[in-house]
MIDREN-755769 format. One record per residue: y negated, x negated, z negated of N, C-alpha, C, O, CB in turn. Coordinates in steps of 0.001 Angstrom, whole numbers, plus 500000, padded with zeros to 6 digits. Each point is the difference from the previous one (the first is absolute). Glycine has a CB too. Example, Ala and Ser with C-alpha at 12.3 -4.5 7.8 and 13.67 -1.06 7.14 Angstrom:
2
<pt <505690, 486810, 492200>, <498810, 500890, 500000>, <498800, 499100, 500000>, <500019, 498964, 499335>, <501154, 502928, 499419>>
<pt <497777, 498458, 501966>, <498810, 499180, 499940>, <498910, 500770, 499270>, <498892, 499491, 499831>, <501736, 499325, 502314>>
This chain:
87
<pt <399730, 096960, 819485>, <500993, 499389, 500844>, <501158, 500979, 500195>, <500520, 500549, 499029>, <498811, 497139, 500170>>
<pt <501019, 502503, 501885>, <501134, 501133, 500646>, <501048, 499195, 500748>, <499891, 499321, 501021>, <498342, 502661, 499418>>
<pt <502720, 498249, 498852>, <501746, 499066, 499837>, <500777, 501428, 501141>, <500291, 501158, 499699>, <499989, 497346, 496575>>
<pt <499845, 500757, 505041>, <500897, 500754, 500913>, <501420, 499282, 499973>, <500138, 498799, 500233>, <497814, 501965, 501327>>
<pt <503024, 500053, 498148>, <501548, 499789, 500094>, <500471, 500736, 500974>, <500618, 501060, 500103>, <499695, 498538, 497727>>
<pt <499149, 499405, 503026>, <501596, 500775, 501324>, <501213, 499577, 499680>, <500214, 498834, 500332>, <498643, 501025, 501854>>
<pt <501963, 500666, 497309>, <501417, 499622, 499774>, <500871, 501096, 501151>, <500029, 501221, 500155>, <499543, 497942, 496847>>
<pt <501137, 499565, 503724>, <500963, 500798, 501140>, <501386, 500236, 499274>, <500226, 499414, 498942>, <498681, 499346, 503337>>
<pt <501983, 502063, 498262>, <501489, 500217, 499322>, <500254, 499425, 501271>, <499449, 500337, 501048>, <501071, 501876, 497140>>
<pt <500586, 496648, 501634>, <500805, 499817, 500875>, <500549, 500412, 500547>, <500466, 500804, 499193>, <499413, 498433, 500209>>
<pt <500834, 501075, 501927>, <500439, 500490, 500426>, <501381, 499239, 500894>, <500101, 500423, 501151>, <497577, 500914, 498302>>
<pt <502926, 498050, 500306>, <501458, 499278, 499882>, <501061, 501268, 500156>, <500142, 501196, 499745>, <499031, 496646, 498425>>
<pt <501284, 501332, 502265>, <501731, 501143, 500321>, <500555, 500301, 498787>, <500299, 501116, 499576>, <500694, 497743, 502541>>
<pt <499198, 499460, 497041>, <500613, 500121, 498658>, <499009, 500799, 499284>, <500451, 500702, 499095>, <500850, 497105, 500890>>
<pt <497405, 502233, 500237>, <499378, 500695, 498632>, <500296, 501528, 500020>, <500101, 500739, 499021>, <497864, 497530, 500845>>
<pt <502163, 502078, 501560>, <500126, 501161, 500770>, <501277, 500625, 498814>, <499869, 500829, 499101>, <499318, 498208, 503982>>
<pt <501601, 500459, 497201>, <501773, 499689, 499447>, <499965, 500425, 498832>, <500598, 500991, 499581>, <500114, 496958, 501471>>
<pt <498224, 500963, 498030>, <499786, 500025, 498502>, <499167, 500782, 499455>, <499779, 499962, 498789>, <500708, 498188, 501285>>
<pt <498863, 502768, 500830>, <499000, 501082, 499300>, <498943, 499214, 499465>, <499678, 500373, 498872>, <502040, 501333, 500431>>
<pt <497731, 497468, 501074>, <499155, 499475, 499511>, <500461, 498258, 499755>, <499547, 499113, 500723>, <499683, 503523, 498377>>
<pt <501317, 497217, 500256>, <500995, 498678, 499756>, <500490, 499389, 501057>, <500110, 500765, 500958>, <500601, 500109, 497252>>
<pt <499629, 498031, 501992>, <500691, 499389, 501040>, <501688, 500176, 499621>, <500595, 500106, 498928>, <497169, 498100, 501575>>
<pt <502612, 501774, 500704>, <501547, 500517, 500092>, <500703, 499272, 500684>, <500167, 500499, 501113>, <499383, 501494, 498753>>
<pt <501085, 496798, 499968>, <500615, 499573, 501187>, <501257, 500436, 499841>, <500633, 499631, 499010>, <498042, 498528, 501439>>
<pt <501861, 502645, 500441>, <501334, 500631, 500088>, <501507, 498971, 500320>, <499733, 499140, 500839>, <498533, 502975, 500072>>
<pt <502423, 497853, 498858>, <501109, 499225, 500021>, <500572, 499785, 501529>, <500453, 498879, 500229>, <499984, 501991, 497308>>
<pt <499586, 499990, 503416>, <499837, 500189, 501240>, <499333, 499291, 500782>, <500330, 500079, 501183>, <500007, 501528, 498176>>
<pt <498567, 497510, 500300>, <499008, 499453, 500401>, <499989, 498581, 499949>, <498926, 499494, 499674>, <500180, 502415, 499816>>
<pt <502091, 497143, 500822>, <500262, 498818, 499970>, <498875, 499323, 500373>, <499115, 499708, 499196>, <503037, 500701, 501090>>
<pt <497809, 499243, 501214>, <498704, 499194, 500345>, <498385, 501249, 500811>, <499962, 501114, 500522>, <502423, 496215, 500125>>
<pt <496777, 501797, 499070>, <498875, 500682, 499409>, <499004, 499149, 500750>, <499885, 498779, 499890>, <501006, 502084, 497664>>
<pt <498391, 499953, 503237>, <498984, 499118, 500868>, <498515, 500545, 500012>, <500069, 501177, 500354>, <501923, 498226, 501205>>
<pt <496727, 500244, 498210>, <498774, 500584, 500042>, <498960, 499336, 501748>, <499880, 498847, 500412>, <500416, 501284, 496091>>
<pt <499267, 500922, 503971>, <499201, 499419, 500641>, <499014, 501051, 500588>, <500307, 501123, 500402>, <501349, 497022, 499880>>
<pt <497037, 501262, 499695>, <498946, 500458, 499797>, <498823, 500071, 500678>, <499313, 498986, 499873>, <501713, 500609, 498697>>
<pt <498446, 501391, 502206>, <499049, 499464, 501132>, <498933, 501448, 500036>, <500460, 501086, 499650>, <501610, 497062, 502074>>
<pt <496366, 501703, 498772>, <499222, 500922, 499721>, <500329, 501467, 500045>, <500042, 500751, 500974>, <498748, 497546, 499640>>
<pt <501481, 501993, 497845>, <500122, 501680, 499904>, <501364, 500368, 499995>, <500263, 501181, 499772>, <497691, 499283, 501490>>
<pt <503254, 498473, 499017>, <500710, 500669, 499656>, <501050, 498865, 499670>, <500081, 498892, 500531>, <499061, 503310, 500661>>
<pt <502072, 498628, 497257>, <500473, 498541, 500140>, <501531, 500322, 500098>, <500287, 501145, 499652>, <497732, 497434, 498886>>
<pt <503084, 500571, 501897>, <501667, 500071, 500156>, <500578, 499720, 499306>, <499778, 498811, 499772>, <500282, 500934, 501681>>
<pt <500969, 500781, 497703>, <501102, 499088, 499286>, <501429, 500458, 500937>, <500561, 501083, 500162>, <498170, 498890, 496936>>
<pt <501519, 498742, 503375>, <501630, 500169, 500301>, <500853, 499753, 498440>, <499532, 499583, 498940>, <500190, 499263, 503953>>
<pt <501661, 501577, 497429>, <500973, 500243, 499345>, <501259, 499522, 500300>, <500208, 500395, 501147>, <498544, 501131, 498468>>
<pt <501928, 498028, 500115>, <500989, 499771, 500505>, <501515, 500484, 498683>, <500230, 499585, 498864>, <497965, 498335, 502970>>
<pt <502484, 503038, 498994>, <500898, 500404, 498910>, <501386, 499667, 500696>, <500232, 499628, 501151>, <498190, 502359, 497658>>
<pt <502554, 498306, 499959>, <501509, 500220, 500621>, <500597, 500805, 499169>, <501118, 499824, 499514>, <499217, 498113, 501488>>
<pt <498442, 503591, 498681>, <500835, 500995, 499299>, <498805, 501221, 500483>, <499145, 500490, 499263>, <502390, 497942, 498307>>
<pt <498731, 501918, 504076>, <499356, 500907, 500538>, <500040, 501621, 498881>, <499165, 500662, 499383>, <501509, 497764, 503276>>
<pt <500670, 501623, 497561>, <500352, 501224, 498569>, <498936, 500105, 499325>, <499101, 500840, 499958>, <503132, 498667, 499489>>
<pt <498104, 498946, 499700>, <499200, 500040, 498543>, <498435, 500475, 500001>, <499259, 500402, 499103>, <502294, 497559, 500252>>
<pt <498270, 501819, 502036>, <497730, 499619, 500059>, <499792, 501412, 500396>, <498902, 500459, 499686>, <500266, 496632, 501651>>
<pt <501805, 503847, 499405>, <499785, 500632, 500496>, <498655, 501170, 499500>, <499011, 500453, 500576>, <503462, 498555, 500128>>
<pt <498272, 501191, 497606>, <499541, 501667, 499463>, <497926, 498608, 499620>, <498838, 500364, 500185>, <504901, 502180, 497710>>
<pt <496574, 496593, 501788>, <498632, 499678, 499934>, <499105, 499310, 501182>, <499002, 499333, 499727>, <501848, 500570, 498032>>
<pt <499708, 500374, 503903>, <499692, 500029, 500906>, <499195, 501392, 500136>, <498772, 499922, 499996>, <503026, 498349, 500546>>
<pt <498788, 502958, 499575>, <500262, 501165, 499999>, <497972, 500202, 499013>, <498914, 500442, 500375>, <505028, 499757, 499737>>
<pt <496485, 499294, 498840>, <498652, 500194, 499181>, <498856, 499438, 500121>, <498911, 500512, 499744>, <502341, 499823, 499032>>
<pt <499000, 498380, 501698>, <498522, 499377, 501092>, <499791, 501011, 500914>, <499079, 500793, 499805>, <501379, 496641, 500354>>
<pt <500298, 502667, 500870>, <499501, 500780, 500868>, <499488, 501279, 499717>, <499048, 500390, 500676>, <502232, 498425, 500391>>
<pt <499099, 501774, 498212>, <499328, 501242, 499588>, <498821, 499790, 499131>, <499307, 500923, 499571>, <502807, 500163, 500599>>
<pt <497722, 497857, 499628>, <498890, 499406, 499252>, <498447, 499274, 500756>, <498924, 499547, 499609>, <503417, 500068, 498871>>
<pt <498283, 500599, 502641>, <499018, 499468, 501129>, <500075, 498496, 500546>, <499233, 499237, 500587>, <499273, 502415, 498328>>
<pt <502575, 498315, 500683>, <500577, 498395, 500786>, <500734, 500108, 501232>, <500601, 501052, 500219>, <499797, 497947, 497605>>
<pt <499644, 499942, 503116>, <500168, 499896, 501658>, <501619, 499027, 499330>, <499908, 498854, 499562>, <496713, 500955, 502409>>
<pt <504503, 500838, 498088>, <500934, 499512, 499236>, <500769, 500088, 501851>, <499863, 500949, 500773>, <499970, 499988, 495675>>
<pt <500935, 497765, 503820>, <500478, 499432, 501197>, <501317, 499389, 499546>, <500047, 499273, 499007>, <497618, 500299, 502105>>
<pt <503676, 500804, 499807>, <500661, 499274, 499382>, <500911, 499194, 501075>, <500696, 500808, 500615>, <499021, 500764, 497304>>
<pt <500453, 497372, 502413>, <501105, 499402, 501086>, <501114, 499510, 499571>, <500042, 498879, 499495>, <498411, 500556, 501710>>
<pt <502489, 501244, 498918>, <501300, 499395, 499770>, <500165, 498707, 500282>, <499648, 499637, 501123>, <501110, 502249, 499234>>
<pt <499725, 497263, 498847>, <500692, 498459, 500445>, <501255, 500437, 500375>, <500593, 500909, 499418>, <498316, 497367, 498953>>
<pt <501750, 500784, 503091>, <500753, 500029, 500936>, <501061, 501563, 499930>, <499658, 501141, 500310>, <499988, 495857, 499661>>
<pt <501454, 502607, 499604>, <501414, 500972, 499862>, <499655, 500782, 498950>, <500188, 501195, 500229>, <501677, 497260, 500471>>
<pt <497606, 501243, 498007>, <500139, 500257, 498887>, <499500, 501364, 499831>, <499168, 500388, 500821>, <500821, 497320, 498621>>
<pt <500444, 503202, 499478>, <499467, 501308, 500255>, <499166, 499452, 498102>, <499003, 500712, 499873>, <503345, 501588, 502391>>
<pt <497768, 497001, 496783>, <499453, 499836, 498688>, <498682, 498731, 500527>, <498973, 499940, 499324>, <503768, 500745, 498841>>
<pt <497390, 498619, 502744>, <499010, 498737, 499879>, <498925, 500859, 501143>, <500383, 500650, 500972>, <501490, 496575, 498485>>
<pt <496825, 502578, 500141>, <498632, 500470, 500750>, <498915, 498848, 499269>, <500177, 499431, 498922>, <500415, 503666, 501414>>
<pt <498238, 496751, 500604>, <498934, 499881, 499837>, <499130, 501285, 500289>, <499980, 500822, 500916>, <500652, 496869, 499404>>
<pt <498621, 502125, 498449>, <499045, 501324, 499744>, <498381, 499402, 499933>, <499656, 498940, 499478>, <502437, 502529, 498898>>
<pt <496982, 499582, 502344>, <498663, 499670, 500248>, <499254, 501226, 499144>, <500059, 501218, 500173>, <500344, 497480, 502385>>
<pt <498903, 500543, 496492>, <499140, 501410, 499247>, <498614, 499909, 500307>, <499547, 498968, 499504>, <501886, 501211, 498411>>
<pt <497702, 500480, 502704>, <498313, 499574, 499952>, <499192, 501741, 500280>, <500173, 501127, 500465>, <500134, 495651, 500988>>
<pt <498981, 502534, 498016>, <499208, 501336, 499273>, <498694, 499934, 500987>, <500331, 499160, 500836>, <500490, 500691, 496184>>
<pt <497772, 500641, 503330>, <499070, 499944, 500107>, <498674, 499325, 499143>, <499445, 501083, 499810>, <502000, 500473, 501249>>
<pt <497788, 497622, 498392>, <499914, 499726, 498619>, <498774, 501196, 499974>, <499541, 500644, 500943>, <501331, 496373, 498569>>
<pt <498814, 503020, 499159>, <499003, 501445, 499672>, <498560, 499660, 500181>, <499135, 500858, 499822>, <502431, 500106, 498302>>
């Protein structure tokens, strides 16, 4: 008898973040998942653009589709779009 373990590594923004671990960053108030063939979205919603920035900066160089829209006047409040391709 031959025992196959496909074990996937997640691939999450936070795990991204956490090196392995999940990371939810403080920056990251509200938190949205959604999910459709092959590829999946997390919105973000912050009000410390600053703060997300340097671990914005590291998704993207990490191979994440990192999007960001300012809410109205504000130069600190954005909604942020992270989605990857899945593997």
């Amino acid at each position: 008898m031959t025992l196959n373990n496909n074990i996937t590594t997640l691939r999450t923004p936070y795990h991204e973040l956490g090196n392995g671990s999940p990371r939810i960053p403080g920056w990251a108030q509200h938190r949205s998942v959604y999910r459709s063939a092959g590829r999946t979205l997390y919105l973000v919603e912050t009000d410390s653009l600053a703060g997300a920035s340097q671990d914005l900066d590291t998704l993207s160089n990490r191979g994440w589709d990192v999007r960001i829209e300012r809410a109205g006047n504000s130069t600190a409040t954005a909604n942020i779009s992270l989605t990857r391709t899945a593997a």
